[in-house]
C-alpha beads as a LAMMPS data file, in Angstrom:
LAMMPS data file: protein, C-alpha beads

228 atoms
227 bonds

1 atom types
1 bond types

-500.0 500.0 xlo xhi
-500.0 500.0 ylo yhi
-500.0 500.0 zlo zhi

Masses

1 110.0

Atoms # bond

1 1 1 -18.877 17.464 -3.543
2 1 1 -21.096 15.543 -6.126
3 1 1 -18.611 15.572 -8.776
4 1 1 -16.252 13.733 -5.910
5 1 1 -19.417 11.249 -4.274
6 1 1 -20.926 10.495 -7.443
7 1 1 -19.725 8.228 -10.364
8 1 1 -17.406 8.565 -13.545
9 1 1 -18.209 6.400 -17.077
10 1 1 -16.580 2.795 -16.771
11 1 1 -13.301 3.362 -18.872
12 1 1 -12.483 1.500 -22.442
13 1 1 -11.360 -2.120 -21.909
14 1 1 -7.935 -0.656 -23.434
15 1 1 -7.314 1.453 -20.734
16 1 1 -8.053 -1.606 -17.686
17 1 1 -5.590 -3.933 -20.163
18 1 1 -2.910 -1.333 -20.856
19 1 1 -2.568 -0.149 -17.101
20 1 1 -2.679 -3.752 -15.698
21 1 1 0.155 -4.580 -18.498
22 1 1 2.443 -1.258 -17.174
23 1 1 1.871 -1.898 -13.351
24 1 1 3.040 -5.320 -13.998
25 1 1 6.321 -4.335 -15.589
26 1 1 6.852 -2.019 -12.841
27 1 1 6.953 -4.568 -10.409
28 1 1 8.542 -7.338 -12.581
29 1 1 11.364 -5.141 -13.561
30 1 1 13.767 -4.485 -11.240
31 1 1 15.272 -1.139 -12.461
32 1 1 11.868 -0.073 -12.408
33 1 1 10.938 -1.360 -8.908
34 1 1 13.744 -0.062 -6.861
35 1 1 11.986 3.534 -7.019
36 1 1 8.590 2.758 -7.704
37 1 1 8.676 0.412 -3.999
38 1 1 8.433 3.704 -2.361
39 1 1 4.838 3.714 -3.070
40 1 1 4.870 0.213 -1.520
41 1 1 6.937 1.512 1.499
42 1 1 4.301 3.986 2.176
43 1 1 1.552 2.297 2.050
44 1 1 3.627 -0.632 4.496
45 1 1 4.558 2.518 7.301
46 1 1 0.643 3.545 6.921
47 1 1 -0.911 0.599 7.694
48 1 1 1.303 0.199 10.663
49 1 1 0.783 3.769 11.826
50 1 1 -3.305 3.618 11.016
51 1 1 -3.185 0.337 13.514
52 1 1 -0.958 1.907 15.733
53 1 1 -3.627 4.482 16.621
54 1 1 -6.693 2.253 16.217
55 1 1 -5.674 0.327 18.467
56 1 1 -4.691 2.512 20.905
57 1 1 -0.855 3.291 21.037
58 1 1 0.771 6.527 20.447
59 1 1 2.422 6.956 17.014
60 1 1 5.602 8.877 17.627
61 1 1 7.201 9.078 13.958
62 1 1 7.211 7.339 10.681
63 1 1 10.468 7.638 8.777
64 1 1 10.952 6.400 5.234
65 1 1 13.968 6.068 3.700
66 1 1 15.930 6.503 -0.124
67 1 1 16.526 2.467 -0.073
68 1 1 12.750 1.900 0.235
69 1 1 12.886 0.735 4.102
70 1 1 11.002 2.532 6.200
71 1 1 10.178 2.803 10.073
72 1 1 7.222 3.702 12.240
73 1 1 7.970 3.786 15.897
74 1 1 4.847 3.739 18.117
75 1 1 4.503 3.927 22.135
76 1 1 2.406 1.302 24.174
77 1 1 2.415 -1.925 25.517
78 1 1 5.476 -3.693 24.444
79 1 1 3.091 -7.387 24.243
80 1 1 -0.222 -7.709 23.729
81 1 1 -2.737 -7.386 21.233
82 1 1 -1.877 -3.988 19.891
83 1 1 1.759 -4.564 19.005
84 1 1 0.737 -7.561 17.399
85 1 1 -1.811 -6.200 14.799
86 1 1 0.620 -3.054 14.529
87 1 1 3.412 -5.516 13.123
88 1 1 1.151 -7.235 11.117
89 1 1 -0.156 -4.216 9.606
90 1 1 2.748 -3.572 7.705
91 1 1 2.739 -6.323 4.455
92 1 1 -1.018 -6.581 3.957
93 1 1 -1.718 -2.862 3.998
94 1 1 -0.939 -2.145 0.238
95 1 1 -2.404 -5.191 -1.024
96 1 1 -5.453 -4.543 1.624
97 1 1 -5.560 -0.601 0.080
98 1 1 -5.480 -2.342 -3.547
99 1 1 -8.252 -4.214 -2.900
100 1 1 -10.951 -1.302 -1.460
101 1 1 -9.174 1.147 -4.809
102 1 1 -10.659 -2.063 -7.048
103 1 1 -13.931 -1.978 -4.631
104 1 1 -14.387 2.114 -5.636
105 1 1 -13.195 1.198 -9.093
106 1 1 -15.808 -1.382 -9.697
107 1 1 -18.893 0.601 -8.522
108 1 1 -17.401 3.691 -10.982
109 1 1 -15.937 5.913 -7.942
110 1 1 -12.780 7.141 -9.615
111 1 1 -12.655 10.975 -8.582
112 1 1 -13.433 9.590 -4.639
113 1 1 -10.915 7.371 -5.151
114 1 1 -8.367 9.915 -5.951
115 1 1 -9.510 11.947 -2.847
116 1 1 -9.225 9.203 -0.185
117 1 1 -5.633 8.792 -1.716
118 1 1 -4.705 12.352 -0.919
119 1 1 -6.648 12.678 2.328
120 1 1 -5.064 9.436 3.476
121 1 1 -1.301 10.751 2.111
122 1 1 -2.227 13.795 4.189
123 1 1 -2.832 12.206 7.336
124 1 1 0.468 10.180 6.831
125 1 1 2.502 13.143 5.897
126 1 1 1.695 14.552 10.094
127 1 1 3.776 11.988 10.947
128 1 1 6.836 11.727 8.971
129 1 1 9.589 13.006 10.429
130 1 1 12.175 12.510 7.964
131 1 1 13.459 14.767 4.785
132 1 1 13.325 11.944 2.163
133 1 1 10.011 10.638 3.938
134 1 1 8.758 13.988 3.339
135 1 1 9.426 14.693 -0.260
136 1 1 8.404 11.331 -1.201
137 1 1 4.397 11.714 0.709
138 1 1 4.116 15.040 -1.029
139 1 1 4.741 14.373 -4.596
140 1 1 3.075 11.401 -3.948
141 1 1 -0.095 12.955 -3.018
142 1 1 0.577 15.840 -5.424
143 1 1 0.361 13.735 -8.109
144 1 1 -3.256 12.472 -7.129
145 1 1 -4.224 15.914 -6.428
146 1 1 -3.390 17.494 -9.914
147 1 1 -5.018 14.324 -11.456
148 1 1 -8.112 14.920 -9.140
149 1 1 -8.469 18.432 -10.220
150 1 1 -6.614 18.976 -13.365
151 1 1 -7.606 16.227 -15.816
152 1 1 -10.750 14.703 -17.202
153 1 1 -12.621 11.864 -16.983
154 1 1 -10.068 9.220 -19.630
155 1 1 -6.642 10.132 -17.466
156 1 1 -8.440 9.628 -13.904
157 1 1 -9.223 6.686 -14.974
158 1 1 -6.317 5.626 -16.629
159 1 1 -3.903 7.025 -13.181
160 1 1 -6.695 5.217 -10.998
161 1 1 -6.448 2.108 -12.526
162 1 1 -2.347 1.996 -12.542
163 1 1 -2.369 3.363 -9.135
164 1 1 -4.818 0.054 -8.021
165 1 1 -3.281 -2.233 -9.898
166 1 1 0.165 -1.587 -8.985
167 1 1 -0.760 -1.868 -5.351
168 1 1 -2.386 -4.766 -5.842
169 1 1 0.752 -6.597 -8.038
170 1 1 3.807 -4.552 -5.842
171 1 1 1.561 -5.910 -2.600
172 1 1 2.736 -9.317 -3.633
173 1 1 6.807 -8.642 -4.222
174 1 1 7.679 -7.774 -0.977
175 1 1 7.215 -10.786 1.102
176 1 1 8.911 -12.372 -1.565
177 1 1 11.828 -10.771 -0.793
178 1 1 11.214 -10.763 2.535
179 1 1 11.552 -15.020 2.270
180 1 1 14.467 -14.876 0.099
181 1 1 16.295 -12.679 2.477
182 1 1 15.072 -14.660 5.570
183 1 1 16.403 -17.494 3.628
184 1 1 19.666 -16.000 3.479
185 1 1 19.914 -15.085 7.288
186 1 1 19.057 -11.680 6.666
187 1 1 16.629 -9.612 8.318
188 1 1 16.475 -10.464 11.859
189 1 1 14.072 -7.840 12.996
190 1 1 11.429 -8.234 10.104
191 1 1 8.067 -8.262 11.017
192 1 1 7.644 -12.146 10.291
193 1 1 10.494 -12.404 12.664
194 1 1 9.232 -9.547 15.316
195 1 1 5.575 -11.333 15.408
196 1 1 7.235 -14.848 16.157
197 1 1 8.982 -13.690 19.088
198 1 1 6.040 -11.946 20.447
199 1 1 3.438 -14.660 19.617
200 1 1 5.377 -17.800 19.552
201 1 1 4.123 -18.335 16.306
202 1 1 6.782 -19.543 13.716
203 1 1 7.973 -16.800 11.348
204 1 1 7.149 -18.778 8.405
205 1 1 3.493 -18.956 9.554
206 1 1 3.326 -15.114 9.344
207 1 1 4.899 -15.114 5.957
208 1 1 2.598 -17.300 5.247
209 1 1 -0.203 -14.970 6.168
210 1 1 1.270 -11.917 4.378
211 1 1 1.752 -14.490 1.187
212 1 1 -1.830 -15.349 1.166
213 1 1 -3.664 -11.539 1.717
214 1 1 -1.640 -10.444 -1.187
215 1 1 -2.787 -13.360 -3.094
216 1 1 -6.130 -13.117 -2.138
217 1 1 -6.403 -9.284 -2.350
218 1 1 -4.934 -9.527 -6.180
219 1 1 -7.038 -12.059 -7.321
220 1 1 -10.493 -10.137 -5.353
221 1 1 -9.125 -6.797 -6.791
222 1 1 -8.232 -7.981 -10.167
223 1 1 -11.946 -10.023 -10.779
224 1 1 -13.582 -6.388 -9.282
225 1 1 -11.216 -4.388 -12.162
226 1 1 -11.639 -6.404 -14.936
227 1 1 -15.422 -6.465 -14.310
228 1 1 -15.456 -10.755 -13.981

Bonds

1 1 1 2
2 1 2 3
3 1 3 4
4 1 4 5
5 1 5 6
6 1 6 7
7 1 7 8
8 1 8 9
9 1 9 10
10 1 10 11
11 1 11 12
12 1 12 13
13 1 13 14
14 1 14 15
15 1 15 16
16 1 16 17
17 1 17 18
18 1 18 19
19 1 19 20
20 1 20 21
21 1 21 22
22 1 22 23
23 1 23 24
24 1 24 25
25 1 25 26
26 1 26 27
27 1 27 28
28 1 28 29
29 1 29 30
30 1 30 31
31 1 31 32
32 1 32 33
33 1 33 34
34 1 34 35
35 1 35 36
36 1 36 37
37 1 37 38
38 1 38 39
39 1 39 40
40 1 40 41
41 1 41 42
42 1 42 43
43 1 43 44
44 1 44 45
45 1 45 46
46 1 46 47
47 1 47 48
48 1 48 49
49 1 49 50
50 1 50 51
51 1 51 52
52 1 52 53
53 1 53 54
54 1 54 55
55 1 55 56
56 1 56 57
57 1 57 58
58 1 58 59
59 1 59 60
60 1 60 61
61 1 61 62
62 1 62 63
63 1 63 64
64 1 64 65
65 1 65 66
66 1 66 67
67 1 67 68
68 1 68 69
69 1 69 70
70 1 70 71
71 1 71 72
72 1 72 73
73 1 73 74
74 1 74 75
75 1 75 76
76 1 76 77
77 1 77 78
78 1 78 79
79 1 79 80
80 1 80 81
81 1 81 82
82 1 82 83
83 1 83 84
84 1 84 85
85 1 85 86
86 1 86 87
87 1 87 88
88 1 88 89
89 1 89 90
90 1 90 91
91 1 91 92
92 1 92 93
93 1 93 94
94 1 94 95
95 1 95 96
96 1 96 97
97 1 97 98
98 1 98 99
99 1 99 100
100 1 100 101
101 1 101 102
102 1 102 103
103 1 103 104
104 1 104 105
105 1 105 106
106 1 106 107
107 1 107 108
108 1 108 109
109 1 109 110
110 1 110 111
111 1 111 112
112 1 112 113
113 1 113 114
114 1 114 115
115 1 115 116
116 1 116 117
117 1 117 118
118 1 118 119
119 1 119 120
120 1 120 121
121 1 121 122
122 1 122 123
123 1 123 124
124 1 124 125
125 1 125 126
126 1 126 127
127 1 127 128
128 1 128 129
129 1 129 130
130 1 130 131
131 1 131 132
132 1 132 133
133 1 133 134
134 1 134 135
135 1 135 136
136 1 136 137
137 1 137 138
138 1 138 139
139 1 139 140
140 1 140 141
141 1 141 142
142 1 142 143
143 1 143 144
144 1 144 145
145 1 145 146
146 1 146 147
147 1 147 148
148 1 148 149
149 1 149 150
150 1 150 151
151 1 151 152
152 1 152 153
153 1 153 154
154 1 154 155
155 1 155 156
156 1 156 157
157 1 157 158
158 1 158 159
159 1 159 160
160 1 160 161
161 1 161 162
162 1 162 163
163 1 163 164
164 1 164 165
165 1 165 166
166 1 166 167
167 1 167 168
168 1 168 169
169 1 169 170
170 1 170 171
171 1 171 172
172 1 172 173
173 1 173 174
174 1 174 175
175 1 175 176
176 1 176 177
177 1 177 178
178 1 178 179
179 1 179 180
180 1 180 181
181 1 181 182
182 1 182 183
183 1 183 184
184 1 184 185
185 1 185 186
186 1 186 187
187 1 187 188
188 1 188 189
189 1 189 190
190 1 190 191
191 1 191 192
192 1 192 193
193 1 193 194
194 1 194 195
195 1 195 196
196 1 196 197
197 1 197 198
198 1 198 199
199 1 199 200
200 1 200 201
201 1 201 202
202 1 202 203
203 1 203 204
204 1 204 205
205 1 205 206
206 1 206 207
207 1 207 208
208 1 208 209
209 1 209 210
210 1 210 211
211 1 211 212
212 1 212 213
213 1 213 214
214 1 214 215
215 1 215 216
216 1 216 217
217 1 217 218
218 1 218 219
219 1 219 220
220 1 220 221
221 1 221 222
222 1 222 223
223 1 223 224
224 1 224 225
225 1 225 226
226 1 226 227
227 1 227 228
C-alpha cells in the first residue's frame, strides 16, 4: 500500500516527448484510431454510467460495441436534472479523466494512477452486458494491471504517460466527428442532439461545451505533464 500511495522518480524528458509524439499519431491517424477509440468509447459509457448513479438513477447496462459506439441505458426521470448531466457526461469524461491522470502525473503518483485505472475498469466491467464490451474492459484493465505489478519504475511511466496523453488528445476527436456528422444530417440521437431537446438549448451550444472541456482539459493536462 505505500509502494501504490507514495511517489515514483519524475521520468526522463524523452519519455514525456516520445509518448506525447505516439498518442498523437494514434489519434491523428486514422487506421490507428478506428481501434484505439475503444479506449475513448469506454471512458464516454463511464462517465455516463458514473453520473447515472451519482445522481441518482439506476444504471441498467452499458454495451459497447466493435464500431466504437457504445450505449448505457439508465432508469429514472425521463427530464430533469439527472438525465441532463447523464447525457452530458458522455464527451467530457475522457478528456475530464485525462486531466486528473496529468494531476497524479504531476505530483509523481504513477503506480496510484495505474490502480485507479483498474479499480475504475472494474467497476465498469459490473455493468457491461455485452460480449465485445466485455473483452474490450478486461484487456483493457489487464493491461494496467500487469504494468502495475509486473514492470518497473521507466515502463509505468512510460504506459502512464501514453495512457494520459492519449486521453487527453483522443478526448478532443470525437466531437469533431460528432460536428462533421451533424453537419451531414447524421446522428439524430447524439447527445448534442438528445440535450437540445431536453433543455431547449441549441445542439450547437452543447457541442460547443464538449469542444471547449476537451480544449481546456488538454491544454491544463498537457502544462501539468510537461512540468510548465
Amino acid at each position: 500500500m505505500t509502494q501504490v500511495l507514495g511517489t515514483q522518480p519524475a521520468p526522463d524528458a524523452w519519455i514525456v516527448y516520445v509518448t506525447a509524439v505516439c498518442a498523437l499519431g494514434l489519434v491523428a491517424l486514422r487506421r490507428l484510431w478506428l481501434p484505439a477509440r475503444n479506449a475513448i468509447t469506454i471512458a464516454h459509457e463511464g462517465g455516463h454510467g458514473l453520473v447515472a448513479l451519482v445522481t441518482g438513477r439506476r444504471l441498467e447496462s452499458i454495451r459497447l460495441h466493435s464500431d466504437t459506439s457504445g450505449l448505457t441505458v439508465s432508469r429514472g426521470r425521463p427530464t430533469g436534472l439527472g438525465v441532463v448531466l447523464t447525457l452530458a457526461a458522455g464527451y467530457p469524461a475522457a478528456p475530464l479523466l485525462g486531466l486528473g491522470g496529468a494531476a497524479l502525473l504531476g505530483t509523481r503518483h504513477v503506480t496510484l494512477l495505474l490502480w485507479i485505472a483498474t479499480a475504475l475498469l472494474l467497476a465498469m466491467l459490473v455493468m457491461v452486458r455485452n460480449a465485445y464490451g466485455i473483452l474490450t474492459v478486461v484487456l483493457t484493465g489487464a493491461a494496467f494491471l500487469l504494468v502495475s505489478w509486473l514492470t518497473g519504475p521507466n515502463v509505468q511511466s512510460a504506459f502512464a504517460y501514453a495512457a494520459v496523453w492519449f486521453l487527453l488528445l483522443g478526448g478532443v476527436r470525437p466531437a469533431f466527428e460528432l460536428q462533421a456528422k451533424r453537419r451531414h444530417g447524421g446522428t439524430p440521437d447524439s447527445d448534442a442532439d438528445q440535450l437540445s431537446r431536453l433543455t431547449q438549448v441549441p445542439a450547437g451550444v452543447w457541442l460547443f461545451f464538449f469542444h471547449a472541456v476537451a480544449i481546456s482539459a488538454l491544454i491544463g493536462g498537457g502544462r501539468w505533464l510537461l512540468g510548465i
